[in-house]
Jmol script that loads the backbone (N, CA, C; Angstrom):
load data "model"
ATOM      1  N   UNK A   1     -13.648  -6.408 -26.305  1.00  0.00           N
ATOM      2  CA  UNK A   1     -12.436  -6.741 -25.579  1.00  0.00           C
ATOM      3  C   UNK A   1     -12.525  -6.127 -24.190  1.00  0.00           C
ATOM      4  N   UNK A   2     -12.526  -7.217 -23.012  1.00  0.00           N
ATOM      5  CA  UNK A   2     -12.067  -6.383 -22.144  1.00  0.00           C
ATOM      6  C   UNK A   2     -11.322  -5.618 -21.406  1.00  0.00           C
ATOM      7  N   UNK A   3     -11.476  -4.831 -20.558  1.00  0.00           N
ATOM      8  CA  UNK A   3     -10.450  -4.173 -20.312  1.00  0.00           C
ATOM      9  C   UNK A   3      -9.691  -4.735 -19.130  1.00  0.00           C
ATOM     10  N   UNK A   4      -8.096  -4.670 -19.387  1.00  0.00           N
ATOM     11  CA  UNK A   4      -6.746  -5.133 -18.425  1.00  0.00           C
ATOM     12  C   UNK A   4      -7.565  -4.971 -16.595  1.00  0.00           C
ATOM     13  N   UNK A   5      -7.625  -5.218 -15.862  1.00  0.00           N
ATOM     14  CA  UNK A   5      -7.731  -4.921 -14.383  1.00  0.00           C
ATOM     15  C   UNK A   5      -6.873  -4.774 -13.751  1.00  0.00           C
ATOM     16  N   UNK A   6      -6.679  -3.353 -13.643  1.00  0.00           N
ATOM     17  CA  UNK A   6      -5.574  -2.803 -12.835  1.00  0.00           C
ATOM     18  C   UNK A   6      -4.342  -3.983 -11.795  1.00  0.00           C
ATOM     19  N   UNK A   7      -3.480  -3.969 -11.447  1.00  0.00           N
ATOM     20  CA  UNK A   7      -3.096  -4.787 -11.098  1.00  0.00           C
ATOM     21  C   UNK A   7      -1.918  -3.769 -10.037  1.00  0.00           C
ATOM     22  N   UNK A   8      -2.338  -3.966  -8.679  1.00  0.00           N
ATOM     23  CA  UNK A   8      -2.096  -3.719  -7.459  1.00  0.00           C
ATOM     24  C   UNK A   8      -0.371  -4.039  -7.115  1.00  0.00           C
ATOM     25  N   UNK A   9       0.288  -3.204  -6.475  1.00  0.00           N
ATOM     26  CA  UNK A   9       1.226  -3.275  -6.133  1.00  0.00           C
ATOM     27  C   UNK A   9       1.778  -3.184  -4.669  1.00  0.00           C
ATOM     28  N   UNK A  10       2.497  -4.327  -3.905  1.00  0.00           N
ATOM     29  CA  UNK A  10       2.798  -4.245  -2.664  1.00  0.00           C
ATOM     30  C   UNK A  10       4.525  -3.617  -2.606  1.00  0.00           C
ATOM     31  N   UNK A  11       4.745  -2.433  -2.620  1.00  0.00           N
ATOM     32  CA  UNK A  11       6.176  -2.198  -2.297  1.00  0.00           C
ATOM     33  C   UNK A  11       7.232  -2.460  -0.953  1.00  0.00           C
ATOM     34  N   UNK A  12       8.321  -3.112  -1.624  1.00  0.00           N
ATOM     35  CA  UNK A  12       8.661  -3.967  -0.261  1.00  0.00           C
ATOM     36  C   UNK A  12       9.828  -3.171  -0.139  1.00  0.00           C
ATOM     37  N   UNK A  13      10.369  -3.003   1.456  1.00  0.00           N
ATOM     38  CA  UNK A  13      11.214  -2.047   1.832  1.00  0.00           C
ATOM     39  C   UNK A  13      12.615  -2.749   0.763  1.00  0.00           C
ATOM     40  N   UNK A  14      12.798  -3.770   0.273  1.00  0.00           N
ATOM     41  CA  UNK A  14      14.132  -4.102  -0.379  1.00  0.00           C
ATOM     42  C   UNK A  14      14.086  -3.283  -1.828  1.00  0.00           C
ATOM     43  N   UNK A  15      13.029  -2.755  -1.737  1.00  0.00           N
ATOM     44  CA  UNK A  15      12.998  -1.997  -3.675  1.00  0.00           C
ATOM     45  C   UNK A  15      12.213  -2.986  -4.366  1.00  0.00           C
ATOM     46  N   UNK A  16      11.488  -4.399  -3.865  1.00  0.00           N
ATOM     47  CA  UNK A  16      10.987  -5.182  -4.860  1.00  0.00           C
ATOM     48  C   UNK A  16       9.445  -4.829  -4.787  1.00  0.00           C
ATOM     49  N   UNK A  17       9.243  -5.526  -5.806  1.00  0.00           N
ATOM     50  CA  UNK A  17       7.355  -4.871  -6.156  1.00  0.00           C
ATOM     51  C   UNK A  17       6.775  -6.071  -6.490  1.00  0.00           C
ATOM     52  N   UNK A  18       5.558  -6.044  -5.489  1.00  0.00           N
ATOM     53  CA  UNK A  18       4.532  -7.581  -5.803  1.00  0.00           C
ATOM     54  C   UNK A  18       3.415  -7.566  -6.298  1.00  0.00           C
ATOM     55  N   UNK A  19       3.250  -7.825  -7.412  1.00  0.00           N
ATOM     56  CA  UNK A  19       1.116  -8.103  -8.032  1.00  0.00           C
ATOM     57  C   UNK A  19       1.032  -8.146  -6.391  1.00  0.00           C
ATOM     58  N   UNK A  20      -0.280  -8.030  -6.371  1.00  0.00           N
ATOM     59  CA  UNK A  20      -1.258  -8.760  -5.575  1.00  0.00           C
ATOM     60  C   UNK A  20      -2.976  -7.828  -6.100  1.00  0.00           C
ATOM     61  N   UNK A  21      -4.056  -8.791  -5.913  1.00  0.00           N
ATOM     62  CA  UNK A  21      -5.294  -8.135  -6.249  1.00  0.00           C
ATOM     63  C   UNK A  21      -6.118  -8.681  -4.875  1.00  0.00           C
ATOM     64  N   UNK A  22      -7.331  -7.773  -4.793  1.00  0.00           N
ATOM     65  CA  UNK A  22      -8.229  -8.647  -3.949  1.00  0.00           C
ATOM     66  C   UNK A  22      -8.873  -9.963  -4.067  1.00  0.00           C
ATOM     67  N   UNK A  23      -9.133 -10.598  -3.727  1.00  0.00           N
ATOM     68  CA  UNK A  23     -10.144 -11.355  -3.681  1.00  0.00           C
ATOM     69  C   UNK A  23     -11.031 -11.721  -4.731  1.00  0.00           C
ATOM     70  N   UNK A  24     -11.709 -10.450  -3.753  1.00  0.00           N
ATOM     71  CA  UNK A  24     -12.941 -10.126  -4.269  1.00  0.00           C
ATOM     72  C   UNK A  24     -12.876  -8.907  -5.375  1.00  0.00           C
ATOM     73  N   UNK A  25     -13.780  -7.955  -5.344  1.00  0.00           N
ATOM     74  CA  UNK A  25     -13.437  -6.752  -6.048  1.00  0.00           C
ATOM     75  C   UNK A  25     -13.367  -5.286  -5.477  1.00  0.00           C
ATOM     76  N   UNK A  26     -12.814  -5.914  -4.448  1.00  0.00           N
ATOM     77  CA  UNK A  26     -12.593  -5.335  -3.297  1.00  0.00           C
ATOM     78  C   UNK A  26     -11.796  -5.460  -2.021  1.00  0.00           C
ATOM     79  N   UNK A  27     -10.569  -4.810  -1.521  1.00  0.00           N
ATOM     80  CA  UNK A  27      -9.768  -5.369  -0.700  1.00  0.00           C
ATOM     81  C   UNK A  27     -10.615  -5.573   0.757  1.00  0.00           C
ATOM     82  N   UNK A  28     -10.682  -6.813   1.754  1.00  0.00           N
ATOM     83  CA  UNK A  28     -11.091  -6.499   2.604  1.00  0.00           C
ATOM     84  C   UNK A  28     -10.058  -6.094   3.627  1.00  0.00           C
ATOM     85  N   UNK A  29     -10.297  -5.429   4.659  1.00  0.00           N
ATOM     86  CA  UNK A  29      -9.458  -5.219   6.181  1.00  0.00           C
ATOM     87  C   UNK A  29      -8.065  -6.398   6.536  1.00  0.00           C
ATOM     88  N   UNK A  30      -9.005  -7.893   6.433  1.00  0.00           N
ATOM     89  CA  UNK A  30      -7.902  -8.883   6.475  1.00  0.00           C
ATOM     90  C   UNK A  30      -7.118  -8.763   5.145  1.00  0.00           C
ATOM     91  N   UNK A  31      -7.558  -8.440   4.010  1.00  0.00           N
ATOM     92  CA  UNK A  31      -6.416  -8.751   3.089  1.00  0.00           C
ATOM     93  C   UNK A  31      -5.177  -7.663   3.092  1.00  0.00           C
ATOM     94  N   UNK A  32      -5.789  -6.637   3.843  1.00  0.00           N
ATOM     95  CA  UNK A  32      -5.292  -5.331   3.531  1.00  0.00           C
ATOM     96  C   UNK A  32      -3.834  -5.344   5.077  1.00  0.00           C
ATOM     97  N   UNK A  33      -4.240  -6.252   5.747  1.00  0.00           N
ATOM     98  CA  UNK A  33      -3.254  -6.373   6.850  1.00  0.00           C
ATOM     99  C   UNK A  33      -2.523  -7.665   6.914  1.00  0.00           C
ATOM    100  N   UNK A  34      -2.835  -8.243   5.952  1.00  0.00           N
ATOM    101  CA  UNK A  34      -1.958  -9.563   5.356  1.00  0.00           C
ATOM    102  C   UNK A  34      -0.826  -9.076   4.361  1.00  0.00           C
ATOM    103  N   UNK A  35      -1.241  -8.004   3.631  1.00  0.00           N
ATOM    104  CA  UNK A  35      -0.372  -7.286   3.276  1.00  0.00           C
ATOM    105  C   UNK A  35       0.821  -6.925   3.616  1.00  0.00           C
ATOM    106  N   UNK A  36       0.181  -5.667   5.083  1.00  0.00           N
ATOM    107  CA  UNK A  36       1.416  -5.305   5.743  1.00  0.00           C
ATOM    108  C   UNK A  36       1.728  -6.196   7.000  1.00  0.00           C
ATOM    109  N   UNK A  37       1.654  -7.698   6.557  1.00  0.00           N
ATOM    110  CA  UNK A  37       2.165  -8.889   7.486  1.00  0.00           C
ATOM    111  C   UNK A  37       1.363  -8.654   9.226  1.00  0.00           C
ATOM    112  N   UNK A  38       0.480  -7.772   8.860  1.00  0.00           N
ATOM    113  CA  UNK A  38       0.041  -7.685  10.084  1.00  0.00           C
ATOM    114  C   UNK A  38      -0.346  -6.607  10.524  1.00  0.00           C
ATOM    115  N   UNK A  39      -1.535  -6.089  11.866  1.00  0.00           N
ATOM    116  CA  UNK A  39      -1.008  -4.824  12.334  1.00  0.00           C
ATOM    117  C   UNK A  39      -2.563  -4.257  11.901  1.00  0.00           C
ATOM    118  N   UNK A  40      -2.338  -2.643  12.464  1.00  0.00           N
ATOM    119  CA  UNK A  40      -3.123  -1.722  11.674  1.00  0.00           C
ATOM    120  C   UNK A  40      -2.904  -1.018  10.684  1.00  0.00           C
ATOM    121  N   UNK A  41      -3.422  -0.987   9.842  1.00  0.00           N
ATOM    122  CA  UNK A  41      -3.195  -0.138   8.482  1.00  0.00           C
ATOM    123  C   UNK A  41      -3.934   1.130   8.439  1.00  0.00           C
ATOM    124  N   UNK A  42      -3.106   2.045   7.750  1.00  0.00           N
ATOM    125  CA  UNK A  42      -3.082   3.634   7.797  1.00  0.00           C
ATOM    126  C   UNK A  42      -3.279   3.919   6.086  1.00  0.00           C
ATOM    127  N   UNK A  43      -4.094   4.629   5.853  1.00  0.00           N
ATOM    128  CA  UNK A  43      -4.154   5.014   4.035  1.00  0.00           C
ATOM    129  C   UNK A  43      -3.374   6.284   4.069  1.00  0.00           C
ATOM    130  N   UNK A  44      -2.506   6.465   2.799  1.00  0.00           N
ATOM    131  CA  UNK A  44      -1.847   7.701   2.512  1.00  0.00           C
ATOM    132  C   UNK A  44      -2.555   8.159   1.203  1.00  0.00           C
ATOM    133  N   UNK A  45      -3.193   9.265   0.805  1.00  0.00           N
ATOM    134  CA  UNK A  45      -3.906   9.576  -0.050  1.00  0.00           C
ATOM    135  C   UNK A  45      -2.838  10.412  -1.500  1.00  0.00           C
ATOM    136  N   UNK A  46      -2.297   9.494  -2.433  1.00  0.00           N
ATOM    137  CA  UNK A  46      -1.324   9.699  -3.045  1.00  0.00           C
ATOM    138  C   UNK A  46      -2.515  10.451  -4.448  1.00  0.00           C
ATOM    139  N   UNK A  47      -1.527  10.643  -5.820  1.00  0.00           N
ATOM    140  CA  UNK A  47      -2.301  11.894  -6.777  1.00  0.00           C
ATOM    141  C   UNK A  47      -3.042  10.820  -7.338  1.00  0.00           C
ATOM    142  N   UNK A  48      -3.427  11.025  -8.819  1.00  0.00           N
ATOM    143  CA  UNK A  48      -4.116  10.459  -9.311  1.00  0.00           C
ATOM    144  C   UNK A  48      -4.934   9.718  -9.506  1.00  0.00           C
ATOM    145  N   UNK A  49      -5.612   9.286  -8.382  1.00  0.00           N
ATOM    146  CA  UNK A  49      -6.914   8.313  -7.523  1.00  0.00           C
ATOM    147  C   UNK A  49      -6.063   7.211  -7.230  1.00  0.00           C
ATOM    148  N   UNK A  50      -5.196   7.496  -6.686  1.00  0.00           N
ATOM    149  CA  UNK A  50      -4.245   6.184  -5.669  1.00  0.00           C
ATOM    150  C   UNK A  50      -4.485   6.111  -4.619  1.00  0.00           C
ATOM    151  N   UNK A  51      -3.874   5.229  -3.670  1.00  0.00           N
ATOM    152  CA  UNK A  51      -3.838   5.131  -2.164  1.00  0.00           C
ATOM    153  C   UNK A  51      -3.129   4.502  -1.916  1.00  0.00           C
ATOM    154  N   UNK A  52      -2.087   4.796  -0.686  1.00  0.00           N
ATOM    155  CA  UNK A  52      -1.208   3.622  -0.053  1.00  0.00           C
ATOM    156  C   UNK A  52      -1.287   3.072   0.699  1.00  0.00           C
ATOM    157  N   UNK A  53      -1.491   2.021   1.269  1.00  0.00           N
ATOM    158  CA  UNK A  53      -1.929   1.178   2.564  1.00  0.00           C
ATOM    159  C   UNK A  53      -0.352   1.399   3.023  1.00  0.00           C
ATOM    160  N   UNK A  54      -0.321   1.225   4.458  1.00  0.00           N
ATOM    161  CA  UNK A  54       0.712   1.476   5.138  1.00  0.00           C
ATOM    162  C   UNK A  54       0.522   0.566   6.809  1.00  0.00           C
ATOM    163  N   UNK A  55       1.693   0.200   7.539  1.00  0.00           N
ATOM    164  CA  UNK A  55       1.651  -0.371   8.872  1.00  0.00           C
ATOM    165  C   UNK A  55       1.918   1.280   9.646  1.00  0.00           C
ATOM    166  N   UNK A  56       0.864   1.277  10.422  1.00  0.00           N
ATOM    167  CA  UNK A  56       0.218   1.892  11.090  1.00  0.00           C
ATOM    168  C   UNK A  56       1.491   1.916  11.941  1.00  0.00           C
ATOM    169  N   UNK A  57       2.224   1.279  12.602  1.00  0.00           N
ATOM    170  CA  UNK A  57       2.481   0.895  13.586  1.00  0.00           C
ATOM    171  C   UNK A  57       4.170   0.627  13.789  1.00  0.00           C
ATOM    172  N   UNK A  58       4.774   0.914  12.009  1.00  0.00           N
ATOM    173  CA  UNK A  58       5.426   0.219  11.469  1.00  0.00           C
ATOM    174  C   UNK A  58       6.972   0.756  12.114  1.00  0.00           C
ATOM    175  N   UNK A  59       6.871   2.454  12.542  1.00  0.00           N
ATOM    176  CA  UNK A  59       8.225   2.792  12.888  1.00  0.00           C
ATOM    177  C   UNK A  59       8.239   1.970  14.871  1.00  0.00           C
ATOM    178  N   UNK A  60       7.137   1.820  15.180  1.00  0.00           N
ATOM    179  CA  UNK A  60       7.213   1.698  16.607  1.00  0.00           C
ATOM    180  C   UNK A  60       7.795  -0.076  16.647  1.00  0.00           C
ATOM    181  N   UNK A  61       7.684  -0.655  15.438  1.00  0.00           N
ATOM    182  CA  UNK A  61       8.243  -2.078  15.135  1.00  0.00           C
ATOM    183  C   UNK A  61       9.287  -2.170  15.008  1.00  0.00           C
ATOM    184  N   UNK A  62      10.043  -1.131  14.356  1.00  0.00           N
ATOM    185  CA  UNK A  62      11.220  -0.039  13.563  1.00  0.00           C
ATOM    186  C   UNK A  62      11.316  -1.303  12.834  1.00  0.00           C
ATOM    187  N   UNK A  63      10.486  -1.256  11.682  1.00  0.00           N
ATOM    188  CA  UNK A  63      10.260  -1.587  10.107  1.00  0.00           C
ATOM    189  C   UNK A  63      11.261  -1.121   9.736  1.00  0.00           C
ATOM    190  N   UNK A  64      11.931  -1.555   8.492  1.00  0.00           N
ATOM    191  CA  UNK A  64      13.050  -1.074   7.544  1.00  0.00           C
ATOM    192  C   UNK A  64      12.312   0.238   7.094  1.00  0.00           C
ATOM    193  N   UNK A  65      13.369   0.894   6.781  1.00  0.00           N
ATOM    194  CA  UNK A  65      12.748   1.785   5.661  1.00  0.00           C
ATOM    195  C   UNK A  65      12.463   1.682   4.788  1.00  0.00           C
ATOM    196  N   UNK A  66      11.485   2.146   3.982  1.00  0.00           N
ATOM    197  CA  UNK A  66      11.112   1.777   2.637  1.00  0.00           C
ATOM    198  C   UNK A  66      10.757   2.865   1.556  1.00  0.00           C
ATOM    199  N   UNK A  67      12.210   2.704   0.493  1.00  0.00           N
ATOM    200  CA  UNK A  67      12.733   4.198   0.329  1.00  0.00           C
ATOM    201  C   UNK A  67      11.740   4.354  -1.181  1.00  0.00           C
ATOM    202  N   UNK A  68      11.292   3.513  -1.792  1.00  0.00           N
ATOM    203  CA  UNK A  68      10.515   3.870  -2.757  1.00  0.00           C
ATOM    204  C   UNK A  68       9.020   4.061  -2.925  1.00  0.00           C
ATOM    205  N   UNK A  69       8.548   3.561  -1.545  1.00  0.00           N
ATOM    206  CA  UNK A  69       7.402   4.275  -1.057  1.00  0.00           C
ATOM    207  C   UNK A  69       7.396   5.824  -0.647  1.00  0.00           C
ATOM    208  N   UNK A  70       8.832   5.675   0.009  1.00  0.00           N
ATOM    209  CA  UNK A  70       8.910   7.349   0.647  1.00  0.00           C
ATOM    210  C   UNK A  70       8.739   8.297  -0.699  1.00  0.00           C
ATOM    211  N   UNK A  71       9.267   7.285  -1.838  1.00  0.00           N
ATOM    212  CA  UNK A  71       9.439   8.838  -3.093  1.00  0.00           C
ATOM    213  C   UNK A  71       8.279   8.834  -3.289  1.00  0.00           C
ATOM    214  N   UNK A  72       7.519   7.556  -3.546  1.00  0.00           N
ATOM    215  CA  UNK A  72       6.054   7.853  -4.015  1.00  0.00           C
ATOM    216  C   UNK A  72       5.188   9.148  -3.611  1.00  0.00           C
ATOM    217  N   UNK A  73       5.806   9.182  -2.002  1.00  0.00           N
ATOM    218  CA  UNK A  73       4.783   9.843  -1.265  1.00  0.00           C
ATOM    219  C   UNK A  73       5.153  11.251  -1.331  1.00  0.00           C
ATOM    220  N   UNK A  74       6.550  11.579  -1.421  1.00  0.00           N
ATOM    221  CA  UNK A  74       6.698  12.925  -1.694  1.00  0.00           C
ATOM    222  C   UNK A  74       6.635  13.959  -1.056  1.00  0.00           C
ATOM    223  N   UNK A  75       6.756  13.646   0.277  1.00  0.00           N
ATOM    224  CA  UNK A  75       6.737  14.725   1.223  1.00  0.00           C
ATOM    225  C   UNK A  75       7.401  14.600   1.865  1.00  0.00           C
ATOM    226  N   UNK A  76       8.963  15.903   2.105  1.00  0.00           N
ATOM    227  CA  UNK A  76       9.983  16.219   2.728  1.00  0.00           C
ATOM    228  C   UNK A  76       9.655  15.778   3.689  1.00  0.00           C
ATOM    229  N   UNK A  77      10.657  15.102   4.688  1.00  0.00           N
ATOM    230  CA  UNK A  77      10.295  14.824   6.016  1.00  0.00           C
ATOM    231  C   UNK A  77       9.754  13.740   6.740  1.00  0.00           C
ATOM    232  N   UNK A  78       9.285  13.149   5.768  1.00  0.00           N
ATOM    233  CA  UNK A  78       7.900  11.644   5.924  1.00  0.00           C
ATOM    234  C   UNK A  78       8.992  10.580   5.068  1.00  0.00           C
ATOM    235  N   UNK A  79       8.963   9.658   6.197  1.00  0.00           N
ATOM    236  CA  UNK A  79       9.741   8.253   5.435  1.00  0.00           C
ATOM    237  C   UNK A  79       8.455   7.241   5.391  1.00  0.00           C
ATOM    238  N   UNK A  80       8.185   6.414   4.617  1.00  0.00           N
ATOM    239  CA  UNK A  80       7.641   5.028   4.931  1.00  0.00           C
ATOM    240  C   UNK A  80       8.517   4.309   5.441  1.00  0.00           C
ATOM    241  N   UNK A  81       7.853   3.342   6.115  1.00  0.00           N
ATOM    242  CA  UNK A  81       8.792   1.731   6.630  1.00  0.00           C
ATOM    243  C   UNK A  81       7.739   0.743   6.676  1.00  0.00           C
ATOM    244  N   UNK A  82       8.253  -0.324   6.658  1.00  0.00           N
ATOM    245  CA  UNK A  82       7.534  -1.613   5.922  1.00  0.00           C
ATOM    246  C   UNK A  82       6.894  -1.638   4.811  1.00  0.00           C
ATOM    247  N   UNK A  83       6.105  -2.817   4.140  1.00  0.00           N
ATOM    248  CA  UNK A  83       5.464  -2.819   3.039  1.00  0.00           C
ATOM    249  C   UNK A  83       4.135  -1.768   3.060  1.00  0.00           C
ATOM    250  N   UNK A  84       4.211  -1.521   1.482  1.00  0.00           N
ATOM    251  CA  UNK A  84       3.229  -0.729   1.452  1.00  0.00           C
ATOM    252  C   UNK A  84       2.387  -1.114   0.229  1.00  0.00           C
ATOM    253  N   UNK A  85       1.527  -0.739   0.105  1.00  0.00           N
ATOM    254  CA  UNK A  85       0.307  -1.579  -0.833  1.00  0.00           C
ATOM    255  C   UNK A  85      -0.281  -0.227  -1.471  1.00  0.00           C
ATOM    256  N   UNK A  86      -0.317  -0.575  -2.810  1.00  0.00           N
ATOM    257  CA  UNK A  86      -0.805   0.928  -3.571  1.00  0.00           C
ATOM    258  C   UNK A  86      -1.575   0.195  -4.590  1.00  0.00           C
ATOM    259  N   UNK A  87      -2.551   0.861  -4.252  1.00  0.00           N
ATOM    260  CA  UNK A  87      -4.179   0.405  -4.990  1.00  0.00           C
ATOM    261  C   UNK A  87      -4.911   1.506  -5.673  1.00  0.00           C
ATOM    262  N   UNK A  88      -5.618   1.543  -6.256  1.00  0.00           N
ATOM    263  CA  UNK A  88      -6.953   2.898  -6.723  1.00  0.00           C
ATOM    264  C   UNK A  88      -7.627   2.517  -5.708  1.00  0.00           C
ATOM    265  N   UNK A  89      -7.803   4.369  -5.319  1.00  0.00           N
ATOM    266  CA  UNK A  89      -9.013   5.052  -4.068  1.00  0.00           C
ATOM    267  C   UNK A  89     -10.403   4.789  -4.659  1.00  0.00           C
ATOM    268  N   UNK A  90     -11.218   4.105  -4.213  1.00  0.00           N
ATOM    269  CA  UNK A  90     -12.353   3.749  -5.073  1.00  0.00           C
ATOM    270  C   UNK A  90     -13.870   4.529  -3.771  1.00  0.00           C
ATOM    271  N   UNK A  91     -12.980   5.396  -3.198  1.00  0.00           N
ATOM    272  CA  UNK A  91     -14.199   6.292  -2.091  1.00  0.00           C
ATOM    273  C   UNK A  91     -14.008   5.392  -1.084  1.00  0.00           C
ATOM    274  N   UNK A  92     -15.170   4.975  -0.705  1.00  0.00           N
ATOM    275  CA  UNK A  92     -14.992   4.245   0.792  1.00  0.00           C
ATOM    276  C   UNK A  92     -14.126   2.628   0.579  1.00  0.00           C
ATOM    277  N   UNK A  93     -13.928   1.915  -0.603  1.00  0.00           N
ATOM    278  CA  UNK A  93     -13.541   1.178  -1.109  1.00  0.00           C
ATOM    279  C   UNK A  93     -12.372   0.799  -1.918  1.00  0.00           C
ATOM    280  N   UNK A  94     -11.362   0.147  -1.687  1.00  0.00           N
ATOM    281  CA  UNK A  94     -10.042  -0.012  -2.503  1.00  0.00           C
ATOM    282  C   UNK A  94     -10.200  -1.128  -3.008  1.00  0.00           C
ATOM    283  N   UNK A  95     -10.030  -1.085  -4.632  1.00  0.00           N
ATOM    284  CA  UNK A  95      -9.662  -2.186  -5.570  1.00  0.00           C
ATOM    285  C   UNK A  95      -9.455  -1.640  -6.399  1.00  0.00           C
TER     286      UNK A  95
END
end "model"
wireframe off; spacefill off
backbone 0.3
color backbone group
């Protein structure tokens, strides 16, 4: 039997949560900024071999806030805004 394949989550500043997977088996750059609708993307290095893709760019857009990314992330002081994409850290590679 094989095993389930993780299945990727885009958190959207309204509280809603989207599948999305790569492609490939592997996110590329474009998928990873189709994500955050655009832009440059920033990784936040969350616990358990996670990662959050993030808009780089997103407060200078003034993106909504996005309050269930912020808990994810857990650090007093630090809000997310816009979508955020949380994948397994796979080293130089996310999928």
């Amino acid at each position: 039997m094989d095993a389930k394949p993780y299945v990727h989550k885009i958190l959207k500043p309204d509280g809603t949560m989207v599948d999305c997977s790569p492609a490939g088996e592997y996110f590329t750059l474009e998928e990873l900024r189709a994500a955050m609708d655009g832009g440059w993307v920033e990784n936040i290095n969350l616990s358990g071999g996670f990662v959050m893709i993030i808009d780089e760019e997103g407060r200078l857009k003034e993106l909504p806030r996005n309050n269930l990314a912020t808990e994810l992330v857990g650090v007093p002081g630090v809000y997310i805004v816009g979508n955020a994409l949380v994948c397994l850290d796979k080293g130089e590679e996310l999928g």
